[in-house]
N, C-alpha and C positions, 0 to 999 in steps of 0.2 A: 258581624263577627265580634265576640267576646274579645277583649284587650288584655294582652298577654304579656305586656313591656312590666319589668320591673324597675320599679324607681327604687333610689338610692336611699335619698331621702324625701321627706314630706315634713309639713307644717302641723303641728300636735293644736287643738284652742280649748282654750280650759277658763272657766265662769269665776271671774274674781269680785265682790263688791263694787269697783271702781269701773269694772266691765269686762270684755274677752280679753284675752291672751296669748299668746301664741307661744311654741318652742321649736326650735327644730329639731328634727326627731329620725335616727334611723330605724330599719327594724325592729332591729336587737335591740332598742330601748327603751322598747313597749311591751309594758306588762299585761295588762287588761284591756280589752278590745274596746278602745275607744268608739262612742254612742256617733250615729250616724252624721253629719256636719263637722265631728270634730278634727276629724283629719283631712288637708287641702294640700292644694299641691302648694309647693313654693311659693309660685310666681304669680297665683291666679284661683278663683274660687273654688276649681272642678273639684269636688270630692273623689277623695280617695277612700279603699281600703285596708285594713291590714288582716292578712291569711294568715294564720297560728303556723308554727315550722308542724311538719309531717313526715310520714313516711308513705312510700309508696308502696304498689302491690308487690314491684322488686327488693322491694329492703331497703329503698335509695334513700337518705333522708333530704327532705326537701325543705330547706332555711325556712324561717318566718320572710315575708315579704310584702310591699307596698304594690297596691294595682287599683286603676282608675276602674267604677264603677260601670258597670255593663250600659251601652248608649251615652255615657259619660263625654263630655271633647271641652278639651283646652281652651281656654278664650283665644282671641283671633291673636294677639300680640304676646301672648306667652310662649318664652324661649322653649319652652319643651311641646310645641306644637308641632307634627312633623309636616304638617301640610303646610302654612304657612312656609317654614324654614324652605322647602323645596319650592316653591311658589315663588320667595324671594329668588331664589338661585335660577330659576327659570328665567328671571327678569333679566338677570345680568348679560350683557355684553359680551362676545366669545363666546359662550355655554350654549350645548346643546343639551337640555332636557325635554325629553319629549314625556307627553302625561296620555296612556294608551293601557287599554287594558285593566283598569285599577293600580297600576303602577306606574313608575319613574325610570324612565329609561337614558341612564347617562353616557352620551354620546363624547368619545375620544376624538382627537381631533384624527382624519385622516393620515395614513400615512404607506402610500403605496412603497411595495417594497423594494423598488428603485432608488428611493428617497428618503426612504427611514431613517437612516445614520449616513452619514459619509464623515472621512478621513479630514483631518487636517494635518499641518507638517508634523504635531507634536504626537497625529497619531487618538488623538482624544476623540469621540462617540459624540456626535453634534446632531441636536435636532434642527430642522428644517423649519418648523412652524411653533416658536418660543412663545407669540404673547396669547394664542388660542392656548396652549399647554398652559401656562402660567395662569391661568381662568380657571380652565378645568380643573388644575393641581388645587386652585384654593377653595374650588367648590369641594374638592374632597376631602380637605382637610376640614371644613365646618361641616359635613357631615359624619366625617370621623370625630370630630368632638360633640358633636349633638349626641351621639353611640356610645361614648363614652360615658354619660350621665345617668345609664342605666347598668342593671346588672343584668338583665336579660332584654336584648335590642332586637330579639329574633322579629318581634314582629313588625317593625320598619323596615330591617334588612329585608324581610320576606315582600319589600314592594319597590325592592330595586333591583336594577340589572343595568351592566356595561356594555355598550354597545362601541367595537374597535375590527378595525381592517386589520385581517389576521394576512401572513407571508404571502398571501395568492390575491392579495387585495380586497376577496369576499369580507362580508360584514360578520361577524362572531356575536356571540351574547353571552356573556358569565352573569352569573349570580354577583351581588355584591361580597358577600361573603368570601365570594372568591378572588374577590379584585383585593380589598382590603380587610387586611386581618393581622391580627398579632403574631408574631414569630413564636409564640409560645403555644399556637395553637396548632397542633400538632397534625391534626386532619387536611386542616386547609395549606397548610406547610407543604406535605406527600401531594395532594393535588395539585398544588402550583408547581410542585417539583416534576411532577407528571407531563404537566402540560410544557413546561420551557423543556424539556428534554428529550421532546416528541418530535423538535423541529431541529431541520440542520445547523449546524453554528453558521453558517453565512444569510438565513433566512427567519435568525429568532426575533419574534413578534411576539415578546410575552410581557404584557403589560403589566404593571402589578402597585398597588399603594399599601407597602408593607411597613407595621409598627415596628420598631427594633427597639431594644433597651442598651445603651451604653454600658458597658461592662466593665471598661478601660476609660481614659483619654486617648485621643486621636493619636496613634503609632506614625511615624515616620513609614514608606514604603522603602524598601534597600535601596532604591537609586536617589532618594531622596526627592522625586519628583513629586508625588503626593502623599495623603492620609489618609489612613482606613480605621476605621471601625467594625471589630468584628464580635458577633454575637455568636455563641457557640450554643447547640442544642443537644437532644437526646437521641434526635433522631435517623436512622441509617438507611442508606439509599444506594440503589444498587447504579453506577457510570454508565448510562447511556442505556446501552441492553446488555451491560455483561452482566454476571451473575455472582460475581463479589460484592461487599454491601460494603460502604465506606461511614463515617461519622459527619452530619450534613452542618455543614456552616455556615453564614451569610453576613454578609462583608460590604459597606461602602467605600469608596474610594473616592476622595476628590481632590484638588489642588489645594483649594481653600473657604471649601463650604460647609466643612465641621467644624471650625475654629469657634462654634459657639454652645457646641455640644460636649455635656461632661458626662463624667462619672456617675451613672443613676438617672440619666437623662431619658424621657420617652419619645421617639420622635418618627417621624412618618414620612418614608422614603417611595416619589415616583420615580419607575424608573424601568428599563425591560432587563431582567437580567440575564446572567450570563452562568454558565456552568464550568468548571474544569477541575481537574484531579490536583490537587496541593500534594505535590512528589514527597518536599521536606519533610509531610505527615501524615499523608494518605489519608486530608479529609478531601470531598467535596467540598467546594464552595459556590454559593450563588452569589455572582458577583454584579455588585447595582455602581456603575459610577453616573455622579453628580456632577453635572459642568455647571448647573444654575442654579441659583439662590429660591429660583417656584419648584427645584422640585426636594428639597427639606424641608419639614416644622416642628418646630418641637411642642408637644402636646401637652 
């Protein structure tokens, strides 16, 4: 299969008397199609390409962009290798990765739904199985920052999948895409939104490792019991199955696990969330509370 991943940037080498050279170089800073060897990845020899911007048969213009040469692979210890990065994360302790099919199948820790959450005095959402999550959580956030380094990740994402005990105990499978994504993506937004509003509020199992961007500093809640952070969208969503569409918002809350997240901050929230009608302003919100320090990071 031809490689589809867009990089960011790449390494420009240019012939000087005293010998090669190198610069770092994004798309957009290349004028002239550099001759074959001159452009390398970063971290490691593999040669790249650069694709002229275009337009497609729809009209769509398509940027200039960096991409590894057909049969091309990363040396074994370059950070932009995905097979390695998953290979190490296979290795670790806690993690379930299984490697089937041409893919990577990321295994949630169990969580029959006897045992999901239970109550404490104060009323807070408590997981059962903290230092298996606490693994998981960090396997996802080094692959959410591996994803980050490109401008188009489709084709790694397209060789993951989540594997998690949906309300009935059975085993489920998402796409990665769907587990982890940006709030600003507006597709996988309505789906996830689909999926946690399918199930009853006493049986939601909706797993999810959502990007958020701070918008604010962490608000006081009215009782003064915790903080939230909330990110507002575009997007409108119809309560449950009724047939009015509300303005969809998504919201952390924790006692004191955003005390390190600010204004412009990017950060990556696990967590299952929760839906209800905000009366004061008749939006939806999907609501993610944070009791521990593995399920925040900021990116």
């Amino acid at each position: 299969m031809a490689p589809t991943a867009k990089y960011q940037r790449a390494r420009l080498w240019e012939d000087f008397p005293t010998g090669r050279r190198s610069i770092e170089v994004r798309p957009g800073d290349i004028v002239d199609r550099p001759k074959r060897g001159d452009l390398t990845c970063l971290h490691c020899p593999v040669l790249l390409t650069w694709v002229i911007a275009s337009v497609n048969q729809k009209g769509t213009e398509i940027p200039a962009h960096l991409r590894l040469f057909r049969r091309a692979a990363h040396a074994d210890n370059c950070p932009l290798n995905f097979r390695t990065l998953m290979d190490g994360l296979r290795a670790k302790k806690d993690v379930e990765i299984d490697a089937r099919e041409k893919k990577y199948f990321l295994r949630l820790p169990g969580e029959p739904i006897e045992q999901a959450v239970q109550r404490t005095k104060d009323t807070t959402r408590k997981r059962t199985n903290a230092p298996s999550w606490a693994s998981t959580f960090a396997s996802a956030v080094r692959i959410a920052k591996f994803m980050h380094q490109f401008d188009d990740d489709q084709e790694f994402a397209n060789q993951l999948r989540i594997e998690y005990r949906n309300a009935k105990g059975d085993l489920d499978v998402m796409f990665w895409r769907d587990f982890c994504f940006d709030v600003g993506n507006e597709t996988a937004l309505r789906r996830y939104y689909r999926r946690l509003s399918s199930a009853s509020y006493q049986t939601q199992i909706s797993p999810v490792a959502m990007i958020l961007l701070a918008e604010h500093e962490p608000f006081e809640t009215a009782n003064g019991a915790k903080h939230r952070l909330t990110t507002y969208t575009d997007v409108k969503v119809p309560l449950r199955s009724r047939d009015d569409e509300h303005e969809l918002v998504v919201t952390a809350y924790s006692e004191d696990r955003l005390a390190k997240i600010h204004t412009g901050d990017r950060f990556l929230v696990l967590a299952h969330g929760k839906d209800w009608l905000r009366n004061y302003d008749d939006r939806v919100e999907i609501r993610f509370d944070v009791d521990h320090a593995w399920q925040i990071a900021k990116l």
